[in-house]
N, C-alpha and C positions, 0 to 999 in steps of 0.2 A: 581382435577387433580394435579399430583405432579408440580412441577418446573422442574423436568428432562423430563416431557410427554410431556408436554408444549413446550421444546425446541424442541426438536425431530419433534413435528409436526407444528412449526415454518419453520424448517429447511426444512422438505418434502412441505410443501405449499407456503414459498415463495418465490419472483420473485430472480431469480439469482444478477439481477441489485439490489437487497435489499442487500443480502447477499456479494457482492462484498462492496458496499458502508460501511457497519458493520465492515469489514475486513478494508477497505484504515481508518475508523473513529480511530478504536480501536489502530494501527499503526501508526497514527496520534499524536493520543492521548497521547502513549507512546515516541512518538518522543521529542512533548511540556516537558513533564515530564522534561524528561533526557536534555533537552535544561535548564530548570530552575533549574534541580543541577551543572550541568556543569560536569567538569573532577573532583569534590568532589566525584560523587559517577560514576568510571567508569563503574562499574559493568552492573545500571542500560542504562546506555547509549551505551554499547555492545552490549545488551539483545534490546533495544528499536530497534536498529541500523541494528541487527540482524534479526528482527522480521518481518521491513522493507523490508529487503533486500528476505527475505523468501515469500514474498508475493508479492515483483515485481519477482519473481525468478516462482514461480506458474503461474502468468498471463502471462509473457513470454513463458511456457512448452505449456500451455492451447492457446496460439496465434501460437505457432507454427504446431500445432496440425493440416492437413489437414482438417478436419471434422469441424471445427470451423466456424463461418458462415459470422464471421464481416468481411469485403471487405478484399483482401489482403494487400493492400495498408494501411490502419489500424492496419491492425496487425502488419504489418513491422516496422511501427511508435512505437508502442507499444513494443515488440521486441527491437528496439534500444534506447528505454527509459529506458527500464527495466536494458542494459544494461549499459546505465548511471550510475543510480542510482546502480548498483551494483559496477562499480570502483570509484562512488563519497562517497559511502558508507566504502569504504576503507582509503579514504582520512581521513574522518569525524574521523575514529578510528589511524591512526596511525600520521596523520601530525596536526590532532587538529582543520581538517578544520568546521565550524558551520553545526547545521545539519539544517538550516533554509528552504538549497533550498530544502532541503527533503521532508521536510512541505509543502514546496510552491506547488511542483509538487503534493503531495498527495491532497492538495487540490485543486486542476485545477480538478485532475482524480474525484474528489466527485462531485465538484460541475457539473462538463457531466454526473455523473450516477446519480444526482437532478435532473437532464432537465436544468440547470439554466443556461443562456448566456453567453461567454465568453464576461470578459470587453473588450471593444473597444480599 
């Protein structure tokens, strides 16, 4: 089976909760990056920042969405985080603020789509 079949029916079989968590990892991922070039290489820190921002911007459309099934109350949560992170994501690019809480928040969102405990 190619590598392309593979993804494909990766993508058709698994749990959404997988595929979101891949999504917050890889944004994540890119966030780390661009936090250890710094403002050397803006480009990559745009693009990280950017990628971010496209992905709390989805689960925000996706929460607003009546058909959506998680509590209202949750999604509203989610909704005005997303909208956080979209005017802190502005900061990060033009006042130079760190993109740490970026991280921070993306991993809170990972570690609830692991099942793992919030620390006390």
């Amino acid at each position: 089976m190619s590598h392309e079949a593979y993804r494909r029916a990766q993508k058709t079989t698994a749990h959404p909760r997988d595929a979101e968590y891949r999504a917050f990892s890889e944004a994540t991922r890119r966030l780390l990056e661009a936090k250890e070039t710094g403002r050397a290489d803006l480009k990559r820190l745009i693009e990280a920042v950017h990628l971010n921002r496209t992905l709390w911007g989805t689960l925000a459309s996706d929460c607003a969405d009546p058909a959506n099934r998680l509590p209202s109350e949750t999604r509203a949560l989610i909704i005005s985080l997303a909208r956080w992170v979209t005017l802190y994501s502005s900061d990060v690019v033009q006042k130079q603020d760190s993109v740490e809480p970026l991280i921070d928040v993306n991993r809170i969102i990972m570690d609830g789509l692991a099942g793992k405990k919030p620390a006390a």
